[in-house]
N, C-alpha and C positions, 0 to 999 in steps of 0.2 A: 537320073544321071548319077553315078558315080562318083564319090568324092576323093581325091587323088592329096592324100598328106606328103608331105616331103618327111624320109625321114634322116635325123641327124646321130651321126655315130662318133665318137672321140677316136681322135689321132692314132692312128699306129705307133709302134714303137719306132719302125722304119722313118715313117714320116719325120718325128722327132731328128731322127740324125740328121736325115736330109736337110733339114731344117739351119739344125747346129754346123752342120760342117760348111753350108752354105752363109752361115754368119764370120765364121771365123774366115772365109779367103776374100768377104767382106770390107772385111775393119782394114786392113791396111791399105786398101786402096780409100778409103772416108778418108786414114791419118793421110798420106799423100795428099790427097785432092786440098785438107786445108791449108797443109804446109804451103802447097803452089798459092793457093789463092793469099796469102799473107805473103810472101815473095812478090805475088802480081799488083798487091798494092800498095810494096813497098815502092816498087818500082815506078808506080802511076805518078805517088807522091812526092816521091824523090827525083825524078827525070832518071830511075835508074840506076843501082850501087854500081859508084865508080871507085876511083883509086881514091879520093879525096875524102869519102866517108870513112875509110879506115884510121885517121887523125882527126884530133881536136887541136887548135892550133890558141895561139894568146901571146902576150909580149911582153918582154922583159922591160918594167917599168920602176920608174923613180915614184916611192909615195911614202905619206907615214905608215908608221909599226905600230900597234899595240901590242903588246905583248902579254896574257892576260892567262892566269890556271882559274881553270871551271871545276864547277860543283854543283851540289845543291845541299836541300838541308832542310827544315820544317823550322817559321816562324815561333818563337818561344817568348813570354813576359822576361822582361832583365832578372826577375828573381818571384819566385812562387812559393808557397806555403801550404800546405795539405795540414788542418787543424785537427789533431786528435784529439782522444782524453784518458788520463792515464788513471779515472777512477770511476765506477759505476754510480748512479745515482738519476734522480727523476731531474729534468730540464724546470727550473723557475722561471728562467725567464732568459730571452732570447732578441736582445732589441737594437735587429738589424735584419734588412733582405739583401736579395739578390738585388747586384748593380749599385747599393750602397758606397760608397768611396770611404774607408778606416783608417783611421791614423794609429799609428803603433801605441800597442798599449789599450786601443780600446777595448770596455767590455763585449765580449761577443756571448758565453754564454756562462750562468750562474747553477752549478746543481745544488741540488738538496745536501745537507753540510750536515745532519743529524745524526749521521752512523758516525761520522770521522770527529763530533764534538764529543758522543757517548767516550768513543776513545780515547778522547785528550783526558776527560774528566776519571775514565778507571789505571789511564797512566801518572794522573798524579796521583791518585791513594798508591799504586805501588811505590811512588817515591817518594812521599808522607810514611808508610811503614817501613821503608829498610831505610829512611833516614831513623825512626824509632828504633829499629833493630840495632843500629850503629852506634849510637846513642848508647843503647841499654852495654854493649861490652865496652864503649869507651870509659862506661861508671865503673865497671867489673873491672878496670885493666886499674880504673883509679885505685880502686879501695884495693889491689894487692900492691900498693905502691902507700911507703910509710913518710909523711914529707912533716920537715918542723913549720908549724904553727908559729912562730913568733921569733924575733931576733934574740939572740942569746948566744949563754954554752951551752952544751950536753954536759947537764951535771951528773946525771946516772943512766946506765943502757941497764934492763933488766934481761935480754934476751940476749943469746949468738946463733949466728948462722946455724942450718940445724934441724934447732928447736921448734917445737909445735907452738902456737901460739892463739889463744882462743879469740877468739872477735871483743872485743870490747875492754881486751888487756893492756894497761899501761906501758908500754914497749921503753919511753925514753923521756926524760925528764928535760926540760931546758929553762935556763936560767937567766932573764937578763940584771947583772948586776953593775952594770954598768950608770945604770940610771935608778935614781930609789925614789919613792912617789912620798908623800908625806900629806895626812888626812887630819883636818884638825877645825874643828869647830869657831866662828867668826858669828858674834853678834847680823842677827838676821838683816837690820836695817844696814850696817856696813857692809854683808856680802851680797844686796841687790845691786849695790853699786859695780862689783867686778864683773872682768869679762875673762873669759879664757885669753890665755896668751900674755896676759896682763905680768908684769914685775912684780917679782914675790921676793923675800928674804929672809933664812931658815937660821934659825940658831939649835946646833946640836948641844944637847944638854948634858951637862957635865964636862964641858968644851968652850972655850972663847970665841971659837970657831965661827965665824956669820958666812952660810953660802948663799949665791943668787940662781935664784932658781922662776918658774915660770907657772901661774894657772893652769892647770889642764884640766878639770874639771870641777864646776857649779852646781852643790844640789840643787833639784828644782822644786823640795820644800823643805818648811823649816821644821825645828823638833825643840823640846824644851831641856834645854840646860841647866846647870848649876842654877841654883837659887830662882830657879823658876823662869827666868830669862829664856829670851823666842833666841833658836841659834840656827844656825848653817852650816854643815860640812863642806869646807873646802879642800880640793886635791893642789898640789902642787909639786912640780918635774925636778930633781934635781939632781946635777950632774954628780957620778959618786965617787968623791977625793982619793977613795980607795979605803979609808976605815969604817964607813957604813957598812951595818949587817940588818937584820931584821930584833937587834935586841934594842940597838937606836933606838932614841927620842930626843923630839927636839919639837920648838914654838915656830910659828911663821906670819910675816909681818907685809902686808898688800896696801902699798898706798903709805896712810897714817896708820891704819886701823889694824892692831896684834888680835890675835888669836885668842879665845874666849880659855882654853886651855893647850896642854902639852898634846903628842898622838905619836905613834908608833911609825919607825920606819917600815916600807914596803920594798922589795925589787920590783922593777918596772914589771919584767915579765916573769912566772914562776908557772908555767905550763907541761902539762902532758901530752905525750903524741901518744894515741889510741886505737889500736888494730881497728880495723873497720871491716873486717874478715878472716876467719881461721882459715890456720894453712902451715906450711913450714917456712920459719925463715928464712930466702937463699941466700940475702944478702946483705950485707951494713956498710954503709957507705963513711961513716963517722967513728968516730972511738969519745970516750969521759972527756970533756975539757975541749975537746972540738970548738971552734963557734961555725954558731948557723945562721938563715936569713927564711926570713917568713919565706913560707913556701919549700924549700930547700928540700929535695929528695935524698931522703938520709939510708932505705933500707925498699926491698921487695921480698915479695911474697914467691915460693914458687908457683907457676905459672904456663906449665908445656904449652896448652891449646891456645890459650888466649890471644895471643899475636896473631894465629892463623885465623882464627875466627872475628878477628877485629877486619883483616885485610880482605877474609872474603864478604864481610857484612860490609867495608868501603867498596868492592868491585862491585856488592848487588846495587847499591844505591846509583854509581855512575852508572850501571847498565839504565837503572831506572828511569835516571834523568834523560838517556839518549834514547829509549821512547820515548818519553817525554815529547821530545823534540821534534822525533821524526813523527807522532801523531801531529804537532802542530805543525811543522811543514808541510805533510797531506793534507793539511785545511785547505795552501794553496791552488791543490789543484783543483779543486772545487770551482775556483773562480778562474774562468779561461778567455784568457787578453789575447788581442793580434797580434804575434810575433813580429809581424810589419807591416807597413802603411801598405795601401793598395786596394784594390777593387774587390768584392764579393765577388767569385764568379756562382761560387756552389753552397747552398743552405742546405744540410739534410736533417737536421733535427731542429724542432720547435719548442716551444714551452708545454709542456705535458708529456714529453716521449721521455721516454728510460735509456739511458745511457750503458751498452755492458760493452767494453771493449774485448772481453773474454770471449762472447758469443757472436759479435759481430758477423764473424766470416760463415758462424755455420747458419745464422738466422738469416741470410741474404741481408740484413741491415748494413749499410753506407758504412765502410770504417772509419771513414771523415765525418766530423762534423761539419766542415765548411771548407775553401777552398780560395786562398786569398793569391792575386793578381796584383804584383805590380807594374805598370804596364806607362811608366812613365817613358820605357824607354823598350824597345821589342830588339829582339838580337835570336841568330841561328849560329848552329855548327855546321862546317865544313870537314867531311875527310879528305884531306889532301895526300897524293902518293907522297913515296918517298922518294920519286925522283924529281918532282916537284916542291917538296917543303921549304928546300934552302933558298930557294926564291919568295918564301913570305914574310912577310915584318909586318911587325904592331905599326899601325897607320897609314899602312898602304888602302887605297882606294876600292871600294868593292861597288858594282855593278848589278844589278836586283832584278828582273823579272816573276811574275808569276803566271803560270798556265791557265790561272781562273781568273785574274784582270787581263786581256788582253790588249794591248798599246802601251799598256801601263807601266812602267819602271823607275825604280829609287836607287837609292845611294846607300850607302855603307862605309864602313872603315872594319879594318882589322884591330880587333881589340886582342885576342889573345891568341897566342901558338904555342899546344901542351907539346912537349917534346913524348908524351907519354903514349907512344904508338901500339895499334893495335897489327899482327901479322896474322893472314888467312889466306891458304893455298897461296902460301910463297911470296907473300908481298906484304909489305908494309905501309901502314896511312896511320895519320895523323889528325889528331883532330884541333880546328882553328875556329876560333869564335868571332862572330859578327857582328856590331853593332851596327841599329840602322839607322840613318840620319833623320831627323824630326823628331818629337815629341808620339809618344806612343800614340794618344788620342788624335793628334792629326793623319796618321797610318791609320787609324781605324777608321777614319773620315774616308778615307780612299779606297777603303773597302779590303786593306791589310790585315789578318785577323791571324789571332794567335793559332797557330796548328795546319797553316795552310802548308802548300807545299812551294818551296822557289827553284827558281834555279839562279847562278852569283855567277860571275867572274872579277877575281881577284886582277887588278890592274898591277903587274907585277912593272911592265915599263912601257914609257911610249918616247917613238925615238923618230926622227921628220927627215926625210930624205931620204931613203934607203932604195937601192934598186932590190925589186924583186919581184919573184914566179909565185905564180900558184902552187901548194904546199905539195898537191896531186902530179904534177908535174916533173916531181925530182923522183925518181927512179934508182931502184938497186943501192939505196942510201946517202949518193951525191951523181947521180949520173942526169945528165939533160937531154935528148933532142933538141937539136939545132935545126931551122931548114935556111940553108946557104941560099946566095943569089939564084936565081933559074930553078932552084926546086919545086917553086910554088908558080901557077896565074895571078892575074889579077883579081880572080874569083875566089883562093884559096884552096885551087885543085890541084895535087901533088900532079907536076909533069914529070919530076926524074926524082926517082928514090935515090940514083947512086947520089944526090947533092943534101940528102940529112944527113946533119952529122953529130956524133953521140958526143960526150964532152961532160967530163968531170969538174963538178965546179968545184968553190967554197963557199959553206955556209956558215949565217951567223944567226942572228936573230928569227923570232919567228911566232907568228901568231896561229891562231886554227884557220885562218886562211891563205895565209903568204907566209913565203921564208924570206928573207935576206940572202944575194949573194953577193958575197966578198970580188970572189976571182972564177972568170970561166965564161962568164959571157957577157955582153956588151948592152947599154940600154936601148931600146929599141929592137933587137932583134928576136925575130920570131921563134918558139919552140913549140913542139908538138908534145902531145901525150897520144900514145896507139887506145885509137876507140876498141876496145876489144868484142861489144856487141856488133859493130859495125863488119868488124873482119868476121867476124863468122856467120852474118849474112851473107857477106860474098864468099865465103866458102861454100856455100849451101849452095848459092847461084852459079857457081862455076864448076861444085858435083854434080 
């Protein structure tokens, strides 16, 4: 027997058409067929589009207002702290985790202080050496600076302005003659008895003359005198009548006890003032016969540089000192406190990690060290338009939902409204701050958490008794449908269209779901809004 294969061939090209052209006079008789059948069960559903499905109908009612601007905004802590460090160094120690609670000021972390101590320590040698520097020309400005030595006159200038003058030359003689000293030996056992200061009384010799005069110096030993006898030189001050000179002599008498013999007058003071540096004299400040005062700047030296080099060796040292300073102020940041009280939320460094705020962003390293939460009190922002703003005030009541508690909703108040607005594609908002009612930690109890997302409405007023419509309802900006008596059945089924009637009211208040009207229609009576899905059903059922 014969085996008989079927065999198979692919489509024609013809076929193909055939095919395609037979799909396309298809398809609109499918779109037809579904459209009737959604027609046929509207109709089943409905008893059939009548004239009544073309209106939605509702009644002008007396109730309260709310009045309320919406928003939303992401839960945020009342104040947060992102803890940097403004100096590199190894972590010592770190004694606090995540969920910790810190009171301001505590230690959070301590680095290694050894580079910024080396500092402190090579800024004070620089200001140890330019105070030495400063030093060394304050001596230099002294020694071209010629001042008297002791109180007196200038009894001789040997130099004028000028003149060269070699270091260690006699410049200017001073003389105090005002007071003449007188030296004169006292049996040793009588002058252990004196004291400086002590009442003395001088007799010039060759004079009847007795003056009073004063101790001023006790040798502290004795020497042998006439006839072998132990003696003591005593000094004594005496004021000078004006005929003392240094050819004077005279005795002097302490207590009981006179003077072992006579002694020669002295001037109090008979001194040299003594270059302390060559140079040229610029200048004399005195003339012969002058008087002066210990210390007393009488002459300088010249001197072009020195002033300039005194004031830049004073500007090195203040420089020095203000490193100084600012190394030990960088000590502070070594030790890094919490800026403010509140919660851990983020630890990112420990004790042993390296600190470089330098490399942070390119090493992937955390640029925080830590991340504090104050969370006693949780608050969001609001953008509110700017045809809305002027209806918000501090203290107004705010209304809280979140899409991830569902049932769930809190309270609020308005704490701040920035007048500082932001405008984008023509429009202007504002941003308004939230606070929200509780205790932060009992919002977290509720499952409130910082970073969620809300949505608010601001209670701008709430007002009792108001007639009014649904907000959908008013039309073309103040226009209503009315339906008058016999317009409507008892079922709600328009009988006669000529009995709607259109009707411009007044509005006043108004929330996201009713207006207020003032003037235009009456309470109780029925308004319509045109269904417009519903008319174009029955347009489809009546093409």
């Amino acid at each position: 027997m014969e085996n008989t294969k079927l065999k198979q061939t692919a489509p024609t090209a013809n076929a193909k058409k055939k095919r395609k052209k037979w799909f396309r006079r298809l398809a609109p008789l499918l779109v037809l067929v579904l459209i009737l059948a959604l027609i046929l069960s509207q109709c089943i559903g409905g008893g059939g589009v009548t004239a009544a499905s073309t209106y939605l109908s509702d009644t002008a009612t007396v109730r309260d207002l709310t009045v309320a601007v919406s928003g939303s905004g992401t839960v945020q802590p009342i104040d947060s702290y992102k803890v940097t460090a403004l100096v590199k160094g190894e972590v010592l120690s770190a004694p606090f985790e995540e969920g910790d609670v810190v009171e301001k000021d505590t230690l959070l972390f301590q680095l290694d202080t050894g580079d910024v101590e080396n500092n402190i320590a090579r800024s004070q040698l620089g200001v140890e050496q330019a105070q030495l520097t400063y030093n060394q020309f304050l001596r230099s400005q002294e020694d071209t600076q010629l001042k008297s030595n002791a109180n007196g006159v200038i009894q001789t200038l040997n130099f004028d302005p000028g003149d060269n003058i070699a270091a260690g030359s006699p410049v200017a003689t001073i003389l105090d003659n005002t007071t003449m000293k007188l030296t004169v030996p006292f049996h040793a056992a009588d002058a252990a008895a004196f004291s400086v200061g002590q009442a003395a009384s001088i007799a010039v010799d060759g004079t009847t003359e007795v003056l009073t005069g004063t101790v001023d110096e006790i040798a502290a030993t004795n020497s042998v005198g006439l006839g072998g006898t132990l003696v003591r030189n005593v000094t004594v001050k005496v004021p000078n009548p004006g005929a003392l000179d240094v050819t004077s002599t005279g005795t002097a008498t302490v207590g009981n006890a006179t003077c072992a013999s006579s002694g020669s007058f002295e001037y109090a003071a008979n001194k040299q003032v003594v270059a302390k540096t060559s140079g040229e004299l610029a200048t004399l400040y005195v003339k012969e016969g002058d008087p002066v005062t210990d210390g007393q700047l009488i002459g300088v030296f010249k001197g072009d540089t020195i002033s300039d080099q005194i004031e830049n060796a004073r500007l090195s040292v203040q420089s020095a000192k203000l490193n100084l300073q600012s190394a030990k102020d960088a000590l502070d940041n070594y030790t890094i406190k919490a800026p403010i009280a509140g919660t851990i939320i983020e630890k990112n460094y420990k004790a042993g990690d390296n600190v470089d705020p330098s490399t942070a962003a390119t090493s992937g390293a955390s640029p925080y060290l830590a991340v504090i939460y104050d969370m006693t009190t949780l608050t969001f922002d609001m953008s509110i338009s700017e045809l809305d703003i002027g209806k918000i005030h501090v203290g107004q009541l705010v209304e809280v939902s979140a899409d991830s508690l569902d049932g769930q909703t809190f309270t609020g108040v308005v704490d701040k409204v920035n007048i500082n607005g932001t405008t984008a594609n023509g429009k202007t908002t504002y941003p308004v701050t939230v606070k929200l009612d509780g205790s932060g930690g009992d919002l977290l109890a509720q499952g409130l958490y910082p970073g969620m997302n809300i949505s608010a409405k601001i209670i701008v007023e709430k007002a009792d008794d108001l007639l009014t419509v649904p907000v959908d309802y008013v039309v073309r900006g103040n226009t209503v449908l009315v339906a008058l008596p016999g317009a409507m059945d008892e079922n709600g089924n328009i009988l006669d269209r000529s009995k709607i009637e259109e009707r411009a009211v007044t509005l006043g208040k108004s929330s996201e779901e009713y207006i207020e009207i003032l003037d235009g229609i009456q309470e109780g009576e029925t308004i319509l809004l045109e269904n417009r899905s519903s008319n174009m059903m029955a347009m489809m059922v009546g093409g």
